[in-house]
C-alpha positions as CSV (number, residue, x, y, z in Angstrom):
1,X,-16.3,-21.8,-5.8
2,X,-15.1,-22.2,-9.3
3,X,-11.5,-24.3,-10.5
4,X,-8.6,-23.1,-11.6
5,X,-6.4,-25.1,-14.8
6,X,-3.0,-24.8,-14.6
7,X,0.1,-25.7,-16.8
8,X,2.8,-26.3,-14.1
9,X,6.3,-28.2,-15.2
10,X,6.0,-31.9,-13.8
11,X,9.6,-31.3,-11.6
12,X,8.3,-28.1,-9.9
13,X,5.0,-29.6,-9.0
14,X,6.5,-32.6,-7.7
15,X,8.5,-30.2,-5.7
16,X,5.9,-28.1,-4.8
17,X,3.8,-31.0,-3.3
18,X,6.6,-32.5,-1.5
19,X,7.5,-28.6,0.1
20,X,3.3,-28.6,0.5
21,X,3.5,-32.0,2.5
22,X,6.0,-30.8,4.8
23,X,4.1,-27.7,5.9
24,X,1.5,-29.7,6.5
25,X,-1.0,-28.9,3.3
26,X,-1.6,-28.8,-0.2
27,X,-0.3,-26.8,-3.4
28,X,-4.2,-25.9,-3.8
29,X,-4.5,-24.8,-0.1
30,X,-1.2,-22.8,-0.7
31,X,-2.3,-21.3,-4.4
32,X,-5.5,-20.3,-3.1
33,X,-4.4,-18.5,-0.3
34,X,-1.6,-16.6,-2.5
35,X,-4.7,-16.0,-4.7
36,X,-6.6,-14.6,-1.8
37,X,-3.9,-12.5,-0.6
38,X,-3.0,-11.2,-4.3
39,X,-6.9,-10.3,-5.0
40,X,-6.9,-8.6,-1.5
41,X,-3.6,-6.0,-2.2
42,X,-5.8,-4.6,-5.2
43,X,-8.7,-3.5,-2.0
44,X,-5.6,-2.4,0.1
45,X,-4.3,-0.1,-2.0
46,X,-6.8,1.4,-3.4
47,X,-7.9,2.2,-0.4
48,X,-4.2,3.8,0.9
49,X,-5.0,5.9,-2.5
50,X,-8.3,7.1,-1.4
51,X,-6.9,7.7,1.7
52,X,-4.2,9.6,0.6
53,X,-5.9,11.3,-2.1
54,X,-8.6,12.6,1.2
55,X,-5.7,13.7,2.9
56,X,-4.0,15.8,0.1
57,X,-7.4,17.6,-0.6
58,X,-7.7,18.4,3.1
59,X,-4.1,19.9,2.9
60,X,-5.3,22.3,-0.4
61,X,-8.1,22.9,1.1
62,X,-6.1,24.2,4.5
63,X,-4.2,26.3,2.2
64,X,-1.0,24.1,2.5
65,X,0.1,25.0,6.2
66,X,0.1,22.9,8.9
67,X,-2.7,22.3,11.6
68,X,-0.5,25.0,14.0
69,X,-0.3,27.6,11.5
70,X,-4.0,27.5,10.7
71,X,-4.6,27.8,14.6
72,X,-2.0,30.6,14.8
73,X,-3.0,32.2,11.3
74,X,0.9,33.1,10.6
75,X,2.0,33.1,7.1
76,X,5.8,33.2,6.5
77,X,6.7,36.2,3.5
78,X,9.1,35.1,1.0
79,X,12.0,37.7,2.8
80,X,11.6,35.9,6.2
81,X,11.6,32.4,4.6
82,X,15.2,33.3,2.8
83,X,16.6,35.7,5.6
84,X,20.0,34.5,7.4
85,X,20.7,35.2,10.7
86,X,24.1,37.4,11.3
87,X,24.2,38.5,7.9
C-alpha cells in the first residue's frame, strides 16, 4: 500500500477530523475510500462505452431497424414515411 502527502489548510483539516470523528472514522479512511470510488468510475465507464460502442455496431450491422422489422423484413419507402392520412 503506498502513502499519500497532502497540503490540506489547518481549519479544514481540523474540520474534517472533527466531521470524521462523528461518523465514526478517519479523514484517511474517508480519502481512501473517495480514492477507491474515483479510481473505480474510470473502469465503469469505460466499460458503459464498450458497451455501448457493442451495441451501436450491432444496430449497423442490423441495418438500423429494429429487432421486429428484421423478423418481419419490412422496410418503410421514403413516400410512406412522409404520407398524411386524409390528405
Amino acid at each position: 500500500m503506498a502513502n499519500l502527502t497532502i497540503t490540506v489548510d489547518d481549519e479544514v483539516l481540523k474540520r474534517a477530523r472533527i466531521r470524521a470523528l462523528q461518523q465514526g472514522t478517519s479523514v484517511n479512511a474517508l480519502l481512501a475510500e473517495h480514492l477507491r470510488a474515483f479510481a473505480g468510475e474510470d473502469d465503469t465507464q469505460a466499460r458503459a462505452t464498450r458497451s455501448l460502442l457493442a451495441l451501436a455496431e450491432q444496430n449497423t450491422a442490423a441495418g438500423g431497424r429494429s429487432r421486429a422489422e428484421q423478423r418481419a423484413g419490412r422496410r418503410w419507402n421514403r413516400n410512406e414515411l412522409h404520407e398524411r392520412r386524409g390528405s
